[in-house]
N, C-alpha and C positions, 0 to 999 in steps of 0.2 A: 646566521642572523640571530640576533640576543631576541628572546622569547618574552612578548611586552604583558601585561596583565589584561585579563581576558575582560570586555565590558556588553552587560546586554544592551546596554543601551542603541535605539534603534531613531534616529532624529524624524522627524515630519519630511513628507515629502514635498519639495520645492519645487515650482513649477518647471524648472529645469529638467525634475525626472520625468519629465512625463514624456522628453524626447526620447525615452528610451525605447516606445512602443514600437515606432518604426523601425528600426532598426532591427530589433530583436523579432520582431513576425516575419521580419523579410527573410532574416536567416531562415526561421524557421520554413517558409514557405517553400527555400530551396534544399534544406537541410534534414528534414524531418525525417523519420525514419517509416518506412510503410507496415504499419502494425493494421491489425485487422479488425481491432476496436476502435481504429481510428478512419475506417471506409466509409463512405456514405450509405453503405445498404448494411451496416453497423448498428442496431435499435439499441435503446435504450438498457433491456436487460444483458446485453452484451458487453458492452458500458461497465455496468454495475458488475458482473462476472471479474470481468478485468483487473478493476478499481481493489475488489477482494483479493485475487490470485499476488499484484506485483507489491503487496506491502510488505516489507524488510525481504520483496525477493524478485532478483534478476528478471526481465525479460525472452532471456533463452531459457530460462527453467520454466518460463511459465507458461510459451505459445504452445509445447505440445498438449501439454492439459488443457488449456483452455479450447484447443481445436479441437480436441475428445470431449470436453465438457458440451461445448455448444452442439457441439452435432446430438449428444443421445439430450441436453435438456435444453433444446428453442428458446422455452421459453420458461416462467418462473413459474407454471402452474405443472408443467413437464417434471420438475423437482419435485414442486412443493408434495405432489402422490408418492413419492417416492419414500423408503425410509431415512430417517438422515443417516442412518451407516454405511447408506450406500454413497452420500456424499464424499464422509471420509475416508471409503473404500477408493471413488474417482481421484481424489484430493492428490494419493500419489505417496512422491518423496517432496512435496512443499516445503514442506516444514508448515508447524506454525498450525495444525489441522484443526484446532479451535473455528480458526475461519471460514471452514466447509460447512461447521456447523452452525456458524453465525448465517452464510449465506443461503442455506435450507430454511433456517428461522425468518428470515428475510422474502424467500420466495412463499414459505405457507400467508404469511401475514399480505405482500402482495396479491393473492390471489383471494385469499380472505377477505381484505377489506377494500383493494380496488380490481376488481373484477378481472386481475392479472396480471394487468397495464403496472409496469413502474411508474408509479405516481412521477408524475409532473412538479408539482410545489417543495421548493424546500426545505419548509415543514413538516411535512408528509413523508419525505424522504427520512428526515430526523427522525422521525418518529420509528422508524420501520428500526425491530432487531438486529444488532451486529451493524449500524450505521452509526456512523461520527460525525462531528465538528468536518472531517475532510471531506470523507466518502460523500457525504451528501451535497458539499459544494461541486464536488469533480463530475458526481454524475451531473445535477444541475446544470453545470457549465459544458461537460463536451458532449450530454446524450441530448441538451434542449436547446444548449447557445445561450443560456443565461449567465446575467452579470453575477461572479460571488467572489471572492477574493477566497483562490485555491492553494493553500497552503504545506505542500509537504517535503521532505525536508532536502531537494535539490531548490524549490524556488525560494524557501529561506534563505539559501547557503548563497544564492546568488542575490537578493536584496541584501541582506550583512554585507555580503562586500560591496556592493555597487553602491548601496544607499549608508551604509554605517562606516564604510572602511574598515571592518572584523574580518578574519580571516575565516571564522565560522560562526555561525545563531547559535544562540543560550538551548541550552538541554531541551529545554520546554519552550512551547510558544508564547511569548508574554503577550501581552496587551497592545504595545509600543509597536511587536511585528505585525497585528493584525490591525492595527490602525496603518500603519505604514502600505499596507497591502491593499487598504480598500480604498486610501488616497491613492496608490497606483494605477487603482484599474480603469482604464480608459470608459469615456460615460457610453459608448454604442453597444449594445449586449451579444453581438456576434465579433467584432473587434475586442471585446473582453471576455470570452470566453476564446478568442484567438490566444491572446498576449496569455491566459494562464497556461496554455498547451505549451505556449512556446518557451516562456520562461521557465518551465519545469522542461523541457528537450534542452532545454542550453544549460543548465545544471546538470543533466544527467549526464553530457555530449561531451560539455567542452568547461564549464565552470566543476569541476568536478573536486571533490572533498581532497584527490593527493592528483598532484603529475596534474596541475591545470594547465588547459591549453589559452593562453592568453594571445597568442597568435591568433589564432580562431574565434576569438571570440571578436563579436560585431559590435560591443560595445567599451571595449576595452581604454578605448580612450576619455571616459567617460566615469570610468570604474573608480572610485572614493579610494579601495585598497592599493590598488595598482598604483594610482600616482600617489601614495602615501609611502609606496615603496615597498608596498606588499609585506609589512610588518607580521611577524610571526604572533600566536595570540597562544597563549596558556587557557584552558578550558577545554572546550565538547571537542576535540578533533574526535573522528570517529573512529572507532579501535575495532579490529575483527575480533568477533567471540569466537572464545574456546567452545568447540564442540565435543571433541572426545573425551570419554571418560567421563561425559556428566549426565543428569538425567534426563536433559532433551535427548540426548544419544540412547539412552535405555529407551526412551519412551519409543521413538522412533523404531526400534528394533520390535518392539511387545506388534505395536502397532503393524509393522510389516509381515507377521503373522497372520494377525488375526483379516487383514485384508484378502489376503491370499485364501484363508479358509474359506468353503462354500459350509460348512457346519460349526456347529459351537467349539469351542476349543478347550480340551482340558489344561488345568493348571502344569502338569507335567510337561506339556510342549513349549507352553511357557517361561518355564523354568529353564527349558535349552538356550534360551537368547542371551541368558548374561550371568558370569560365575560368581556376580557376590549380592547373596541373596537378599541383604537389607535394604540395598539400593535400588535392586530389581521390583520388590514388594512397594517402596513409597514411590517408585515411578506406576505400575500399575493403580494403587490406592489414588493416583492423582489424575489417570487417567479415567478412572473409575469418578469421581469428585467433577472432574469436568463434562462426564455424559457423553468422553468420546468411548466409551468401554463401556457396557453393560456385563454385570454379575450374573450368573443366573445355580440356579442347586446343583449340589456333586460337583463344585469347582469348576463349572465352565464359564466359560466367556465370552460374549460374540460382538462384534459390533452392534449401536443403538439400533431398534425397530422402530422406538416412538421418541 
């Protein structure tokens, strides 16, 4: 199939999308997957743990940290005493350990300024460290049952096609998709915070970026792209990174040291993780820069304490 020109463009939603809701919670209802941020006896900073661990990363990488994280920190004041290098330390092979340190930053300010409680408002939510435009609608909507139009990049991929006829959403979220998303959301705030869970499970499940299952899906007959003929689009398809050989990889390697040490680390043990020494120095220097690495005299190194 000839590869057509890629358009952000995202139309208004027409009272016709709006039949999409039923359908697509029904699957969900039978379809869902039983995660354990997603259980009734699931609070709010569990939610929020979550919401941090699955950003640019799988589900099965994430349950067993997250079941080690919840059990030794309940709750956000359980962290927030803790040092944040011991976050990084739990954090694992994530990838991406910026985030242990945004959600340590997340839990002192929790506990600091609401008495522990994951704020409720979200405003509040925004407001808190290492929280976004997303984080803060997702916890809103699946740790409160609030209405927010949840944005991340399996329920784009499925409004582009269902509502656009795109094979995939523009790089970045425009304006067009989050108008398109807040006309989506059904007006009862537990019914809209339903349809976000589920439009994001049907993205991840069955509307998925390669190998879509259009059999499976509940709303297929319905879908803009599908009866357009499933036109190929030139732009964002999403492409696996290279990991080896680059400085995520080094960093990775610096960092799996220094988690392991129970004492400071000299630069010498350092120096064993990777044979070419300019790359190995600006991956440290950046790990250093970022605050997941403290410096300290005579070349050692240990994770943050403050």
């Amino acid at each position: 199939m000839t590869a057509t020109a890629f358009t952000p463009e995202v139309p208004d939603a027409p009272d016709s999308l709006h039949s999409l809701h039923e359908p697509v919670i029904a699957w969900f209802d039978e379809h869902a997957r039983d995660l354990p941020w997603r259980r009734h006896d699931a609070g709010p900073w569990a939610v929020m743990v979550s919401e941090f661990m699955l950003q640019q990363t799988p589900v099965s990488r994430v349950l067993p940290v997250y079941e080690q994280w919840l059990a030794r920190w309940p709750r956000p004041a359980d962290l927030a005493k803790e040092p944040p290098g011991e976050a990084v330390r739990a954090w694992g092979r994530l990838g991406y350990p910026r985030r242990a340190l945004r959600l340590h930053g997340a839990a002192v300010a929790i506990t600091e300024r609401h008495g522990g409680d994951v704020p409720e408002q979200h405003s509040q939510l925004l407001a808190l460290p290492g929280i976004g435009e997303y984080t803060a609608a997702a916890v809103a909507s699946f740790a409160y049952g609030q209405r927010h139009a949840v944005l991340d990049t399996n329920v784009r991929r499925v409004f582009a096609r269902a509502a656009a006829g795109v094979q995939y959403p523009p790089n970045a979220t425009t304006a067009a998709e989050r108008k398109l998303a807040r006309a989506l959301l059904p007006e009862e705030k537990e019914t809209a915070a339903r349809w976000a869970a589920a439009s994001m499970e049907l993205g991840a499940l069955v509307c998925t970026a390669k190998n879509e299952n259009c059999a499976r899906c509940p709303i297929a007959a319905q879908c803009a792209w599908r009866l357009a003929g499933k036109p190929a689009h030139e732009g964002p398809a999403r492409r696996g990174q290279t990991y080896a050989g680059t400085d995520r990889q080094v960093r990775g390697k610096l960092l799996a040291v220094l988690r392991e040490a129970v004492a400071p680390v000299p630069q010498s043990a350092l120096d064993q993780v990777w044979h070419e020494p300019v790359q190995r120095a600006r991956a440290l220097d950046g790990l250093v820069a970022d605050g997941l690495v403290e410096p300290l005299p005579d070349g050692l190194y240990r994770l943050p304490l403050s």
